[in-house]
C-alpha positions in Angstrom: 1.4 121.7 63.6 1.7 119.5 66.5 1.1 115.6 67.1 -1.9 114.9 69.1 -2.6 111.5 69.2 -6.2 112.6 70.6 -6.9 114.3 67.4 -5.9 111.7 65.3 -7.9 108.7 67.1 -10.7 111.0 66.8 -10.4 111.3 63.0 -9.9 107.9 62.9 -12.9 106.8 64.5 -14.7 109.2 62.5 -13.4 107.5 59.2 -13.7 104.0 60.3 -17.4 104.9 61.0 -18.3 106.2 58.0 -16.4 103.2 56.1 -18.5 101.1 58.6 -22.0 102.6 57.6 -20.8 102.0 53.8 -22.0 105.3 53.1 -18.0 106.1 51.5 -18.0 103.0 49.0 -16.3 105.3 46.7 -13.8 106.6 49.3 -13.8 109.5 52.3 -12.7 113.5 51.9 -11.9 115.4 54.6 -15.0 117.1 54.5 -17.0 113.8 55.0 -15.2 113.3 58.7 -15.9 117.4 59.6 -19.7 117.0 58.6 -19.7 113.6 61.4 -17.8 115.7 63.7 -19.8 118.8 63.7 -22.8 116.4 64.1 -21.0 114.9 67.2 -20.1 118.3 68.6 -16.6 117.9 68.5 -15.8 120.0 65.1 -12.3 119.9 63.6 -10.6 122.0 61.0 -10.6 121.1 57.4 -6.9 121.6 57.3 -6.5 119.6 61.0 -8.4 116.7 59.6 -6.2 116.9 56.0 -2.8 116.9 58.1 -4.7 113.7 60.1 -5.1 111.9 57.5 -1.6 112.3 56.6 -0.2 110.8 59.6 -2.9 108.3 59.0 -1.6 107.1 55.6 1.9 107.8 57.2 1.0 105.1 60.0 -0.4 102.7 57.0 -4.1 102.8 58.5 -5.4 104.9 55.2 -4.9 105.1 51.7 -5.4 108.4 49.3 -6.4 107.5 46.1 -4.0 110.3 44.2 -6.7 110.4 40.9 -9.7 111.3 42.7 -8.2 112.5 46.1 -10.5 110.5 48.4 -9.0 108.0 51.0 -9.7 104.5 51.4 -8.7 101.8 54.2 -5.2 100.6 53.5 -6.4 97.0 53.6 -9.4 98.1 50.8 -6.6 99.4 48.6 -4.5 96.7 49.4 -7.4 94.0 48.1 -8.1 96.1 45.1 -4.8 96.6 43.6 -4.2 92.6 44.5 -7.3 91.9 42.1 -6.2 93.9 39.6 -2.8 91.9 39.3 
């Protein structure tokens, strides 16, 4: 698999709009940001979005929530695990 910053601005801009139209409170899967793709006409691969998202919580833009395998905002997970302290 190759970098292409492209790719992963578009998967970002995907997840920052779902988290923006708080319809992800409980956290975004992969297959969240293909269904907003498809609907945008530009459709992705589940497993090209996944590797995204890894380079995304690589960067430090995105959090995966190991227990229930859905990502968050790395600030959000940042906040929470602050309040739990």
């Amino acid at each position: 698999m190759t970098l292409d910053p492209r790719r992963t601005d578009l998967v970002l801009r995907a997840f920052n709009e779902l988290i923006a139209a708080a319809a992800a409170r409980d956290g975004i899967v992969p297959g969240d940001i293909s269904d907003l793709l498809r609907k945008q006409g530009a459709p992705l691969g589940g497993w090209e979005i996944r590797f995204e998202l890894s380079q995304l919580e690589q960067a430090g833009k995105v959090v995966l929530d190991p227990a229930t395998g859905r990502f968050h905002p790395a600030s959000a997970a940042t906040d929470k695990r602050r309040s739990r302290a």
